[in-house]
C-alpha positions in Angstrom: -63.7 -104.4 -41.5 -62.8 -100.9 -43.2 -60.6 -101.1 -46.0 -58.8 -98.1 -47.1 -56.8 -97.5 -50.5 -53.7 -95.6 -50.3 -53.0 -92.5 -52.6 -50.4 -89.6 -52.5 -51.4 -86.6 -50.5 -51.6 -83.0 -51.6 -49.6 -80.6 -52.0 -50.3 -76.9 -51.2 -49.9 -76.1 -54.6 -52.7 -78.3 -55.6 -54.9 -75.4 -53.7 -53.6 -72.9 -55.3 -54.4 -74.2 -58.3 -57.9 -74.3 -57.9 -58.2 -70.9 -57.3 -57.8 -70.8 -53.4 -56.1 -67.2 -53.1 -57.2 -66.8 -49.2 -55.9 -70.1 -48.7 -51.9 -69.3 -50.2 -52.3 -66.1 -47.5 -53.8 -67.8 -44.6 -50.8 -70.3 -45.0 -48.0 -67.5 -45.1 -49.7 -66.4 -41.7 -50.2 -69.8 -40.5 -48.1 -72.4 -41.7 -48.8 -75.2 -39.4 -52.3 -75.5 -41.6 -49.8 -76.5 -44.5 -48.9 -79.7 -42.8 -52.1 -82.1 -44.3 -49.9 -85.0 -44.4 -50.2 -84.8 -40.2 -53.6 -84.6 -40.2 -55.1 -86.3 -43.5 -54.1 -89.2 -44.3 -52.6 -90.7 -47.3 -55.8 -93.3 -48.1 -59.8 -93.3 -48.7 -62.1 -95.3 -47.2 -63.6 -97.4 -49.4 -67.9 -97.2 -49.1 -69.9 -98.7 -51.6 -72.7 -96.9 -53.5 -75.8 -98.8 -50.8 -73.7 -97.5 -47.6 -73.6 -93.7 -49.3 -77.2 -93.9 -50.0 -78.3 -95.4 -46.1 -75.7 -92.8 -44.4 -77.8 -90.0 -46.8 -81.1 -91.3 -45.7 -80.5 -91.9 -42.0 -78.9 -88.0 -42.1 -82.5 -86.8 -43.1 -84.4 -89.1 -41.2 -82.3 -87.5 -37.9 -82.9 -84.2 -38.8 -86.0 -84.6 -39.0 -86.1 -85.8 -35.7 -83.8 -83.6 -33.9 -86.5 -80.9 -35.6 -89.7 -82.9 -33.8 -87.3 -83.1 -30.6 -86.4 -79.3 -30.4 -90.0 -78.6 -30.8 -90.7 -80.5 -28.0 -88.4 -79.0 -25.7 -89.3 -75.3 -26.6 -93.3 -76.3 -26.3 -92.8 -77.8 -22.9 -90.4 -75.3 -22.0 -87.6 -77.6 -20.7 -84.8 -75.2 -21.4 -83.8 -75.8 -17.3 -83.0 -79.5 -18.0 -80.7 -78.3 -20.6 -78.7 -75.6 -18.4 -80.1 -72.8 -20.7 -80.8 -69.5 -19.0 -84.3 -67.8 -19.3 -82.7 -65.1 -21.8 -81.0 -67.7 -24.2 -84.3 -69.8 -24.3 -86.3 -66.2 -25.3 -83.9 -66.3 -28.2 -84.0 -69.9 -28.9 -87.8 -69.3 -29.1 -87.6 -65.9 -31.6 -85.2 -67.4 -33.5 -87.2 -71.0 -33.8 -90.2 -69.2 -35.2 -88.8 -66.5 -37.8 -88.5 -68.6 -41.0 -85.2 -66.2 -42.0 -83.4 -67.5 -38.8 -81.9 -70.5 -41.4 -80.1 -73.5 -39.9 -76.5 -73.0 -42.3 -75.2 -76.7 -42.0 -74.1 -79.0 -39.6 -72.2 -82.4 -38.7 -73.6 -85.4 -37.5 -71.4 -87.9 -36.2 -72.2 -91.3 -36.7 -71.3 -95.1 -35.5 -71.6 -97.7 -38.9 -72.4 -97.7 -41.5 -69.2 -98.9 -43.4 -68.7 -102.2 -42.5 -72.4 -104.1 -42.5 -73.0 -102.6 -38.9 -76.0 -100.4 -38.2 -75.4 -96.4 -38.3 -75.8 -95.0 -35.0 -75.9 -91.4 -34.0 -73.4 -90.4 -31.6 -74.2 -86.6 -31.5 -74.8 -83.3 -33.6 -72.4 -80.8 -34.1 -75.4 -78.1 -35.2 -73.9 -74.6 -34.0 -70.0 -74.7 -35.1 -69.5 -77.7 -37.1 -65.8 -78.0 -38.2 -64.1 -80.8 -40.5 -65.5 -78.7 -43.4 -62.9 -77.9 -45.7 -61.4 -81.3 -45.3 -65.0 -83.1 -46.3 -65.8 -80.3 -49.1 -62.1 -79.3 -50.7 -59.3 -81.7 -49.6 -61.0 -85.1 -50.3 -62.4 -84.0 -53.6 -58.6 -83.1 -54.9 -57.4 -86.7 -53.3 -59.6 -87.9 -56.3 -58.8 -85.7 -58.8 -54.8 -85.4 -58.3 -54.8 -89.5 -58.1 -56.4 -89.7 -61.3 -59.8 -91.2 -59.7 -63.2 -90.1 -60.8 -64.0 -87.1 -59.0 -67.6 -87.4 -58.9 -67.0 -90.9 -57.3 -67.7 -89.4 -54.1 -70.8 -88.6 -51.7 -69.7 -85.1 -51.5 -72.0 -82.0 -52.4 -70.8 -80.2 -49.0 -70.4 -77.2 -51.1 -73.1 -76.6 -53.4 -75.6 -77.6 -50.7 -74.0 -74.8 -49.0 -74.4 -72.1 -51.8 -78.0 -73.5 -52.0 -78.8 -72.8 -48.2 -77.5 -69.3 -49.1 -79.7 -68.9 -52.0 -82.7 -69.7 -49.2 -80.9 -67.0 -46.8 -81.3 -64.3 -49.3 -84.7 -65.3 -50.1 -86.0 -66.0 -46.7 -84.4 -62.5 -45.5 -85.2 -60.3 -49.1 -85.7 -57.0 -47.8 -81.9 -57.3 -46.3 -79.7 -56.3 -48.4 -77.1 -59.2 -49.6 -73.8 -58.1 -47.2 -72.3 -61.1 -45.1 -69.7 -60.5 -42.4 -67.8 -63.8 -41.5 -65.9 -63.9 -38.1 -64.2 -66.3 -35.8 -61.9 -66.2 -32.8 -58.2 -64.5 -33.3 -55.3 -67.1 -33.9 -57.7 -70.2 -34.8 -56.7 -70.7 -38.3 -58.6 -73.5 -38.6 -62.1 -71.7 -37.7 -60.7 -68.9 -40.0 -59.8 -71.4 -42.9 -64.1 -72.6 -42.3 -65.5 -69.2 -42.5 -63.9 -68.5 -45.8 -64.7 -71.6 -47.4 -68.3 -71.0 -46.4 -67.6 -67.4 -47.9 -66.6 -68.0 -50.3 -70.1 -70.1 -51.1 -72.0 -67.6 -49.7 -70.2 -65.2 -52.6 -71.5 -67.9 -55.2 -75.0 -67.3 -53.7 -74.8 -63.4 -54.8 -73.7 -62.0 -51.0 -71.4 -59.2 -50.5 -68.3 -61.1 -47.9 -65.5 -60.3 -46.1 -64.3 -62.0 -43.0 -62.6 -60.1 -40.1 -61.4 -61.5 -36.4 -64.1 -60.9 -34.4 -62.6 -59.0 -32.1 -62.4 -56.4 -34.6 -65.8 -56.3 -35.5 -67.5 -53.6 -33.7 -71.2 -54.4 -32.5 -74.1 -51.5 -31.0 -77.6 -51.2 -30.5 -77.9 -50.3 -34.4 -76.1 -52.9 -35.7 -72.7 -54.7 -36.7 -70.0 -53.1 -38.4 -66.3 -53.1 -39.2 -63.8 -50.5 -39.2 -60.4 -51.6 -40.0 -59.1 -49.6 -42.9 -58.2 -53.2 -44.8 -62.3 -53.9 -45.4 -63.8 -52.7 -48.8 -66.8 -51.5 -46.6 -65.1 -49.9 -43.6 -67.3 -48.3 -41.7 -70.1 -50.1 -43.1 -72.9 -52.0 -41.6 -73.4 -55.9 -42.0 -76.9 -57.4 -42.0 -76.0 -60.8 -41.9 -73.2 -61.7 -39.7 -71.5 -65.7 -39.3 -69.8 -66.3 -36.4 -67.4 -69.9 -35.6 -68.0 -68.9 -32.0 -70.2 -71.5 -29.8 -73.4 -69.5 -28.5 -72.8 -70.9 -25.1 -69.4 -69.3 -24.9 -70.9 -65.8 -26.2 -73.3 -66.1 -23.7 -71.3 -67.2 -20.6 -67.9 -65.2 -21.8 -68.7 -62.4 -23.4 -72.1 -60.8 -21.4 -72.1 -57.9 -23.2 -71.8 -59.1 -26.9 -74.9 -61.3 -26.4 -76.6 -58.8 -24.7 -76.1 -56.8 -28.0 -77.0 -59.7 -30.5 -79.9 -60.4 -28.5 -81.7 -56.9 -29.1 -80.3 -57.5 -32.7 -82.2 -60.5 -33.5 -85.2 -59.6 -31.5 -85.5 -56.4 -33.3 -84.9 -58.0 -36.8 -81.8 -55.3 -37.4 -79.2 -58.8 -37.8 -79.3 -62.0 -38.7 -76.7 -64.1 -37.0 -75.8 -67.6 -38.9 -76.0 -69.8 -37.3 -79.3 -69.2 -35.7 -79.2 -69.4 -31.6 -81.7 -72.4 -31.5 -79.1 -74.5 -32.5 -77.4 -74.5 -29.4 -80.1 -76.5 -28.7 -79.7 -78.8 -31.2 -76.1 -79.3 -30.4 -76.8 -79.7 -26.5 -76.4 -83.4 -25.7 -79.3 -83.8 -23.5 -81.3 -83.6 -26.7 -79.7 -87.3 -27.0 -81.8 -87.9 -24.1 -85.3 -86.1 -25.6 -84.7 -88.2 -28.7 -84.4 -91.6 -26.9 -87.5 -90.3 -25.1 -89.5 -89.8 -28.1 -88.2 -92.3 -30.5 -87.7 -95.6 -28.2 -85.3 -98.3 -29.3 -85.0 -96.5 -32.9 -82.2 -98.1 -35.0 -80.5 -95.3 -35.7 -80.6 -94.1 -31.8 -78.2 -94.9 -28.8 -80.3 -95.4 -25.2 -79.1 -91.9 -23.6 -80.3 -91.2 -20.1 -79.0 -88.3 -17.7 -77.8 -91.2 -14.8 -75.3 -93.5 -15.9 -76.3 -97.0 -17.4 -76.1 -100.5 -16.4 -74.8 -101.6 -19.7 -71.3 -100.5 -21.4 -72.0 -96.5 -21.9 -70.0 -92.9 -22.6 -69.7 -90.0 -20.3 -70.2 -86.9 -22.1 -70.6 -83.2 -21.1 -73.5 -81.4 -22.5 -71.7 -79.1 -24.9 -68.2 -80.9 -24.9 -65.6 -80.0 -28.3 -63.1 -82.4 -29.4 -63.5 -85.5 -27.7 -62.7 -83.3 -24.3 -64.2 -84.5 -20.8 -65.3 -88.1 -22.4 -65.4 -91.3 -20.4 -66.1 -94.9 -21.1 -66.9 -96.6 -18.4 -68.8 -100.3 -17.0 -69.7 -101.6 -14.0 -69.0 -98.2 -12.6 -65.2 -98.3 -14.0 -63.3 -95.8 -16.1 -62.4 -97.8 -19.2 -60.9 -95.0 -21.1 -61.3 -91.2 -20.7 -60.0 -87.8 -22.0 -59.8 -84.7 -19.6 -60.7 -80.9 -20.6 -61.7 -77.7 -20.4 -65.8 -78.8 -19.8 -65.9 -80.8 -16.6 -67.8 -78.3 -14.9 -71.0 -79.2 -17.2 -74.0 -81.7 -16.3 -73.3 -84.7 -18.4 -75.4 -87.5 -20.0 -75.1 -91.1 -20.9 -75.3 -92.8 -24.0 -74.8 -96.9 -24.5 -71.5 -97.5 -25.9 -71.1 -98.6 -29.7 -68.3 -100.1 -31.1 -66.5 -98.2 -34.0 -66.0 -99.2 -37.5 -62.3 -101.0 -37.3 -59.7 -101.8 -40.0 -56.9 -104.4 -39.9 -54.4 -102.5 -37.2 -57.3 -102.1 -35.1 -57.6 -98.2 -35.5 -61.7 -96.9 -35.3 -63.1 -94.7 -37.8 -66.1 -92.3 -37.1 -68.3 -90.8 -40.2 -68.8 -87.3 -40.3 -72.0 -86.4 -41.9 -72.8 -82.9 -42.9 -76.1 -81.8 -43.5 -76.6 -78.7 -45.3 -80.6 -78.5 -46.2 -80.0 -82.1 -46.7 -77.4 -84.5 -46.3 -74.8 -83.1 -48.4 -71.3 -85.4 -48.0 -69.5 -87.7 -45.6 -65.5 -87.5 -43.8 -63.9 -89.5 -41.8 -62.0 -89.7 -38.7 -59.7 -92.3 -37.4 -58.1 -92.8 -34.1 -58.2 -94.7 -30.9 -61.0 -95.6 -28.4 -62.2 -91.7 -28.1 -62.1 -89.6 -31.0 -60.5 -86.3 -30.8 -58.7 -83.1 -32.4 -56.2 -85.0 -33.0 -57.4 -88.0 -35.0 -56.9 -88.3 -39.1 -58.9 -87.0 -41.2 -59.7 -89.1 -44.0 -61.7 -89.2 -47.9 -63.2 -91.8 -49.2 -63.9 -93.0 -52.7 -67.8 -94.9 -53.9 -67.2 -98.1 -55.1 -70.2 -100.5 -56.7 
């Protein structure tokens, strides 16, 4: 069973205070952001020192993996059981092979882990991971405004990320150091992401600034911004991060990825993070990894035809719980609907979630950032979605 320990929640003073400036002016613009006490929870999770050090090593171990997996796929060339189109799997392949094309960070979600059951990987969030802020600022100040030891916590989300930023500048040296961070208009929660990651990009020595990216202006020669509220107006960004999904750029906007492809291909932009992991975050790589690794421990049996045993429904690039289904016996046990049920799906054998006395499920978010940097939580019902708590957590012995 998962046991918990309450503590008072945060204020949004207690940002300010550490020096979150973007954060006191994305609120006045957005002030439904302000509301933690709706979304995170008043409590930690309590994981002892041996589950933070398994969760760390089974995060490593799957990378690792999902790297042999991916390489497998792009030597074979099954990009058409993955619904990739010929010109996205010519990227995936550049991009794969160019050491500066970095893999930023990413979440994996896990099953276990907390409660003497085995971990389990559920899937990868590889491309445009959220729950970032939450794992890397917000649970940190739980511990320090409760009076708790702050380092009492698996949590180097953000210096794993300066690191990987460090190895961006030095994989890509003859760029010079400018980073342009975007994400879709109106999402202040994507918006909130990409400064946090600016501002550890900053830390790494890069030039930031983060504008909507529908007023970033891209062409044949490059990326740029014009808006006359940019300390480089007019100038052009070498390295650009975008919280937009590849498969949306690709099937939505034709044109933009038409662009960014001769981009990459030409070596004139990076683009974090790198188009391979669309790959990565497809869920028929489930299916490759079940393939190659056989009744592993830390694997779920995934096929793409629905199993005879207790199993999920999931679309292959499905967001927030959308377009899930539990079923057995060829019955719909639980589902959500969404925007996604268009896609080819998979199946993966069902596994119970971690529960705590009231019966409510918790799933472990663990982000890997070069390695397996820190761990969230969420908790909610049978199918975890946008709008389950967030919760902390707190190492015990």
């Amino acid at each position: 069973m998962v046991h918990t320990r309450n503590i008072q929640n945060l204020s949004p003073e207690a940002f300010y205070e550490i020096g979150c400036d973007w954060f006191e002016n994305l609120a006045e613009d957005h002030p439904e952001i302000v509301a933690e006490a709706q979304y995170c929870a008043g409590e930690l999770v309590e994981v002892t020192d041996a589950e933070a050090d398994a969760i760390y090593k089974a995060t490593n171990k799957l990378y690792d993996m999902f790297i042999e997996a991916a390489e497998h796929v792009i030597d074979n060339n099954f990009f058409t059981d993955f619904g990739i189109s010929e010109r996205m799997a010519n990227l995936i392949r550049t991009t794969w092979k160019e050491d500066g094309d970095w893999h930023l960070y990413g979440r994996f979600d896990l099953a276990g882990g907390i409660d003497g059951s085995p971990i389990k990987l559920i899937e990868f969030n590889a491309d445009t991971a959220t729950m970032l802020f939450e794992s890397s600022v917000i649970q940190w100040l739980h511990l320090k405004e409760n009076g708790f030891d702050d380092t009492r916590q698996f949590n180097s989300i953000f210096e794993c990320l300066v690191e990987n930023f460090r190895k961006v500048r030095e994989l890509n040296f003859v760029k010079e150091p400018h980073i342009l961070f975007s994400s879709l208009p109106e999402f202040s929660e994507d918006e909130m992401t990409c400064r946090l990651i600016g501002m550890a990009a900053k830390e790494a020595g890069f030039e930031i600034d983060f504008e909507d990216v529908d007023q970033v202006t891209f062409d044949k020669s490059g990326i740029y911004t014009t808006t006359e509220t940019l300390f480089r107006t007019g100038s052009q960004w070498p390295f650009w991060f975008k919280l937009i999904p590849w498969e949306w750029i690709e099937k939505d906007e034709p044109v933009l990825f038409s662009l960014l492809e001769g981009l990459i291909v030409s070596g004139r932009a990076v683009v974090l993070n790198p188009p391979y992991t669309l790959l990565f975050q497809n869920k028929m790589l489930l299916k490759v990894l079940w393939d190659l690794f056989p009744r592993h421990p830390l694997l779920l049996e995934t096929s793409a035809s629905p199993l005879p045993c207790k199993h999920v429904k999931k679309v292959i690039y499905g967001r927030e719980g959308q377009n899930v289904e539990i079923m057995f016996g060829g019955v719909t046990t639980a589902k959500n609907d969404g925007d996604y049920a268009d896609q080819p799906s998979i199946y993966q054998k069902y596994v119970d979630l971690p529960t705590d006395g009231l019966g409510r499920k918790y799933q472990t978010g663990s982000f890997f950032a070069g390695e397996a940097a820190g761990i969230g939580f969420r908790r909610g019902g049978e199918i975890i979605n946008n709008f389950s708590q967030f919760l902390g957590h707190i190492l015990i012995p």
